[in-house]
C-alpha positions as a printed Julia matrix, in Angstrom:
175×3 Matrix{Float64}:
  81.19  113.91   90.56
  81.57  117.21   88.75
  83.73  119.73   90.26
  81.77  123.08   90.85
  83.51  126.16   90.58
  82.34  129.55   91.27
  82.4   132.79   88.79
  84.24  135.19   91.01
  81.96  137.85   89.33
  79.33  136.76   90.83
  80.3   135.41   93.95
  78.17  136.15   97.15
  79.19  137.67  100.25
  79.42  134.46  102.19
  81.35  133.04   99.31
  83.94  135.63   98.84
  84.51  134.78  102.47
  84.54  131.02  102.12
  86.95  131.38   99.25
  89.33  134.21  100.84
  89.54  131.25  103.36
  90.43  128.42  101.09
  93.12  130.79   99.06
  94.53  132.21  102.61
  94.75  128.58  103.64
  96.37  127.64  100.68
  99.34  130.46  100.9
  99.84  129.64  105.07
 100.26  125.83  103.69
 102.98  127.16  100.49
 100.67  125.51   98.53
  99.88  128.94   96.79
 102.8   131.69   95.86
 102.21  135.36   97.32
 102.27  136.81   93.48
  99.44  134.01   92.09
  97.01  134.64   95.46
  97.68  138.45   94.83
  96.51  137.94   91.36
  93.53  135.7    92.94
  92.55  138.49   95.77
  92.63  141.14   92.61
  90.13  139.45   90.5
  87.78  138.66   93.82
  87.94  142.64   94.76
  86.63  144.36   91.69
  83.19  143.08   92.92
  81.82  144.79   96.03
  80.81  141.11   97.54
  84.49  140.09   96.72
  86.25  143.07   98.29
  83.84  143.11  101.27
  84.13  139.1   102.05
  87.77  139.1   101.33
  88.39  142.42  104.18
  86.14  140.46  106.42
  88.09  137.39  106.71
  91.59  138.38  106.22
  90.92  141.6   108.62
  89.56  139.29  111.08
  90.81  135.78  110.99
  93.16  134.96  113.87
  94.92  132.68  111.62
  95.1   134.12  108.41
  98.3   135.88  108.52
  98.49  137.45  105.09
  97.78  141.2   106.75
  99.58  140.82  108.73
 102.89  140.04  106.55
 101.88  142.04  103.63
 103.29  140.68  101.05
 104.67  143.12   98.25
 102.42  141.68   95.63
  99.56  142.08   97.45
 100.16  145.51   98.25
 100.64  146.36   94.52
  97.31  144.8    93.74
  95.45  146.61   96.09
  97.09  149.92   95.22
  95.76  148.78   91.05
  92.58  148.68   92.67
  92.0   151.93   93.96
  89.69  153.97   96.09
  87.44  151.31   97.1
  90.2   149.23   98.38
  91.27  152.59  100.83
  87.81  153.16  101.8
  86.54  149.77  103.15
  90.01  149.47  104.85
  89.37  153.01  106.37
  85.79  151.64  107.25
  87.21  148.44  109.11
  89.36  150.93  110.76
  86.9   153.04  112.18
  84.32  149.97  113.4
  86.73  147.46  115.05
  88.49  150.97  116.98
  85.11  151.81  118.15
  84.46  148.46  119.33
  87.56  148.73  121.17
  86.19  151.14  123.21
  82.66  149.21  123.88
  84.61  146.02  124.94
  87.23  148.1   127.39
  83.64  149.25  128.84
  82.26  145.52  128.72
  85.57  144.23  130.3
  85.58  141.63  127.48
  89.48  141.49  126.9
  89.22  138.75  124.32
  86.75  141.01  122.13
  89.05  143.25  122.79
  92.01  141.71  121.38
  90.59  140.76  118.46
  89.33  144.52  117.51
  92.81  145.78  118.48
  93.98  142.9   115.92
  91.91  144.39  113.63
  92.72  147.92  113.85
  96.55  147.25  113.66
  96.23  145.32  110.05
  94.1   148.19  108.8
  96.72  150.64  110.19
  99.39  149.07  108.6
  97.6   148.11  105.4
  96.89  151.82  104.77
 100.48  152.99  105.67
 101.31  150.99  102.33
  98.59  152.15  100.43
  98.6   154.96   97.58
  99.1   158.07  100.06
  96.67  160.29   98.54
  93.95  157.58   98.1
  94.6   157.31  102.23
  94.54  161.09  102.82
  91.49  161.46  100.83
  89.76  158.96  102.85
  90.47  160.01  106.31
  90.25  163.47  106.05
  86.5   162.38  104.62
  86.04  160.49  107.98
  87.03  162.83  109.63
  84.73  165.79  108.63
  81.74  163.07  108.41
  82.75  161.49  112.16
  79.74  163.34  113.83
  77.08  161.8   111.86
  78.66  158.29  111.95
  77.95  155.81  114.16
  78.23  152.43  115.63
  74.65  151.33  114.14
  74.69  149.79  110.39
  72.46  152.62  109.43
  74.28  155.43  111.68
  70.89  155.62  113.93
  72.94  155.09  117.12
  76.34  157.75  117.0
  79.98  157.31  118.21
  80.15  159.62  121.79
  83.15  161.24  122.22
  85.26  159.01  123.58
  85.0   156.06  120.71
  85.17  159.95  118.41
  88.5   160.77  120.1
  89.64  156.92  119.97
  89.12  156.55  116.0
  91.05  160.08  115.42
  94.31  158.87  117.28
  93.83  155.55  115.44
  93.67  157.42  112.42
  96.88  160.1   113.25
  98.46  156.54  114.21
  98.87  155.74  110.58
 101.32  158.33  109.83
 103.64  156.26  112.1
């Protein structure tokens, strides 16, 4: 049997996820050093599938501790990789503290949990990241916040109270 592989390059959504979940496997097992997945999680990001699947499990993965520890390697691979990297952190930020808000409403605690999960591993990725990269971003939120929204094309807005949420989540990171 012939072993596929995939070109990172052209890897899909799904399988930038699939594979952020193999290499985060991988490092939680020490089969993988922190400074070789870095290197791994660098090449993945410079596509857009790569950097979104990659956020989207490692943000929200109960089990994939590698946001949550931060490794030193990581965090200077991310900072190589720019703006993009601050923005669709900043993104995640602004989503899972909205949701926050809709599942204190819903009473769904567990939902709950996991969006406050969320939220903290974006807050403390961006506390490491380049500082203007992070200013930049926010303060772009921030002016923008009124014509953002919890739809995926903005149709349906943020009221004030998920509005006032996501700007304390966003002073938070200057703890």
């Amino acid at each position: 049997m012939e072993k596929k592989t995939i070109n990172l390059k052209e890897a899909s959504f799904t399988q930038a996820i699939n594979i952020s979940a193999q290499w985060c496997k991988e490092w939680g097992e020490d089969l993988v050093s922190e400074e070789v997945l870095a290197d791994r999680i660098a090449e993945l990001t410079k596509t857009r599938n790569g950097l979104r699947g990659f956020f989207a499990y490692a943000l929200s993965d109960k089990d994939c501790h590698l946001l949550d520890k931060l490794p030193y390697s990581l965090i200077y691979k991310l900072n190589e990789s720019g703006d993009a990297v601050t923005e669709i952190v900043v993104k995640n930020l602004i989503m899972s503290s909205a949701q926050i808000i809709i599942h204190r409403r819903d009473n769904n605690h567990e939902y709950e949990i996991r969006s406050e999960n969320i939220s903290n591993r974006c807050k403390a990725i961006l506390r490491l990241l380049e500082t203007k990269s992070v200013t930049k971003s926010v303060n772009q939120v921030l002016r923008d916040l009124d014509d953002m929204g919890n739809s995926f094309d903005d149709s349906v807005k943020y009221d004030s109270e998920q509005k006032e949420f996501i700007k304390k989540q966003i002073l938070d990171i200057a703890q």
